[in-house]
C-alpha positions as CSV (number, residue, x, y, z in Angstrom):
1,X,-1.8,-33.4,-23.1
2,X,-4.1,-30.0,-22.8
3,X,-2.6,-29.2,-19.7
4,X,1.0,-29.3,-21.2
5,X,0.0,-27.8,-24.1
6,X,-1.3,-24.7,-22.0
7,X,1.7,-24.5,-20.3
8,X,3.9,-24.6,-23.3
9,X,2.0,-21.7,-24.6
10,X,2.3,-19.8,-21.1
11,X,6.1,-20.6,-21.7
12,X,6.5,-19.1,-24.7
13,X,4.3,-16.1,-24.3
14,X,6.7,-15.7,-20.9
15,X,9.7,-16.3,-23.0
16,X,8.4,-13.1,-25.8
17,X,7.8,-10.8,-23.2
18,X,11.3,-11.3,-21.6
19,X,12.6,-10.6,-25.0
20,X,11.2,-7.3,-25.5
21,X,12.5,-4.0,-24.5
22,X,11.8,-2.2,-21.7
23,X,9.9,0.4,-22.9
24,X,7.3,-2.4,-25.0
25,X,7.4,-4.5,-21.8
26,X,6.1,-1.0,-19.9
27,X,2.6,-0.2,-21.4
28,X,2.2,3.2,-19.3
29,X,4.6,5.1,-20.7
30,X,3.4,8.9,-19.4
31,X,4.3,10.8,-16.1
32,X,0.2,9.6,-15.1
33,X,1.0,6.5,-14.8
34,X,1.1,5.2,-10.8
35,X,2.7,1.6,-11.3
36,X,4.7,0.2,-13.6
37,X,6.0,-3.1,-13.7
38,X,9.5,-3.7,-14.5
39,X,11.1,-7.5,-16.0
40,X,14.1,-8.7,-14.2
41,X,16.1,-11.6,-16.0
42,X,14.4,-13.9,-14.0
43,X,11.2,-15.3,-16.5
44,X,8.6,-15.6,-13.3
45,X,9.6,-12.2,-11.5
46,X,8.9,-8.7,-12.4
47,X,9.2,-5.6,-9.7
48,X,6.2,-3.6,-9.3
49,X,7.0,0.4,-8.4
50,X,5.0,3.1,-7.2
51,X,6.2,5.8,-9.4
52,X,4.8,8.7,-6.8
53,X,6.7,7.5,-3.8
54,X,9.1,4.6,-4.7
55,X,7.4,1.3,-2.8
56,X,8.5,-1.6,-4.6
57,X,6.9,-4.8,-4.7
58,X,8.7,-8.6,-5.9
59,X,5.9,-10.4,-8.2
60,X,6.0,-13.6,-8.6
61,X,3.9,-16.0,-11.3
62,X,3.8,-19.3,-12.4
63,X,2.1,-21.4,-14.8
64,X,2.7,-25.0,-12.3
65,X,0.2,-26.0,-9.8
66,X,1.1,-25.9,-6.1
67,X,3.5,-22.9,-7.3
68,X,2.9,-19.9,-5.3
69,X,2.2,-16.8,-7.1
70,X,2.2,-13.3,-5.3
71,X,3.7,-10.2,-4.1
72,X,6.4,-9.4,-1.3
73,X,7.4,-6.4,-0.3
74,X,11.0,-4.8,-1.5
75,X,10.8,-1.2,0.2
76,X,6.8,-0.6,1.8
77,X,8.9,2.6,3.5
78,X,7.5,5.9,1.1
79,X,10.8,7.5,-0.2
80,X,9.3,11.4,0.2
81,X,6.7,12.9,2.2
82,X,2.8,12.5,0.6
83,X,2.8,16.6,-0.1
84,X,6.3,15.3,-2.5
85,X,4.8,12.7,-4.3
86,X,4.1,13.0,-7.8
87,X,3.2,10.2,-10.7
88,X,6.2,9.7,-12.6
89,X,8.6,10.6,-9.9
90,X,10.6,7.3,-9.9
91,X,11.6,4.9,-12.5
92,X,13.6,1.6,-12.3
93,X,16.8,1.0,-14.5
94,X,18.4,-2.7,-14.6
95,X,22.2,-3.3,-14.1
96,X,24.2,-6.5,-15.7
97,X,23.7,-8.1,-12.1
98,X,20.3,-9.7,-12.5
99,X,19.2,-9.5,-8.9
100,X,19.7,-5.6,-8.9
101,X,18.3,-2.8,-10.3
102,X,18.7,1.2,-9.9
103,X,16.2,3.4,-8.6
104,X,15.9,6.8,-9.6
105,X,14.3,9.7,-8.0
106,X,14.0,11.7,-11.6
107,X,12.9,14.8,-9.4
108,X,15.8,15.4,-7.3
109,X,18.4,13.0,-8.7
110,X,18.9,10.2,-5.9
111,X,19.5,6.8,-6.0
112,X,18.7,3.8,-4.4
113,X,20.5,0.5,-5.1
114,X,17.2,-2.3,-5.3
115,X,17.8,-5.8,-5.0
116,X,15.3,-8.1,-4.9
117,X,15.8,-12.0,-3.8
118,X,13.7,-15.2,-3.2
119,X,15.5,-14.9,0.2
120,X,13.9,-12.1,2.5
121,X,17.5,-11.5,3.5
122,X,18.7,-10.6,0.4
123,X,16.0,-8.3,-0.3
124,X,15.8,-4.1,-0.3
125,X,16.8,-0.9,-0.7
126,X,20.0,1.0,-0.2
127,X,20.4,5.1,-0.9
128,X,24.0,5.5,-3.2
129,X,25.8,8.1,-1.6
């Protein structure tokens, strides 16, 4: 009965954050900030960015036994040269399709199409053209 009390409360506390905006779900809100994590529509998955260079990262979390929980890697290419990174320089923005997201070099105004899957296949980065 504990353990599925726990779990209701991981489910509801999951369920909240979902709810929120963006910018509450975000806590680093200034350009010092090196990784932010970013909700997708998806309750156990959030995408973790590396605002200097624009590696991604798929995190996973559960509250269930035997469920794996991690990380898996969306983009693990840097998106500008180590002298061009700066904190701050990209930022993710979610689309109505809840496996994609756009990701924005706020520097020099490119962007990448990000989708991130369960499925490796269906996994990445493209540059919009």
């Amino acid at each position: 009965m504990k353990r599925k009390l726990i779990t209701l409360a991981f489910l509801l506390i999951a369920s909240y954050s979902f709810t929120q905006s963006n910018s509450t779900v975000q806590e680093c809100v200034s350009e010092n900030c090196v990784y932010k994590l970013f909700p997708t529509q998806n309750y156990w998955t959030f995408i973790k960015l590396d605002t200097r260079n624009g590696k991604m990262w798929q995190v996973h979390f559960s509250v269930e036994e035997g469920v794996a929980n991690g990380e898996v890697v969306l983009n693990s290419e840097s998106l500008v040269s180590i002298t061009e990174e700066s904190n701050g320089r990209f930022t993710l923005y979610p689309t109505e399709n809840i496996y994609n997201f756009l990701l924005l070099d706020q520097k020099i105004g490119l962007v990448y199409q990000v989708q991130w899957s369960m499925d490796k296949n269906y996994r990445g980065i493209v540059l919009i053209n």
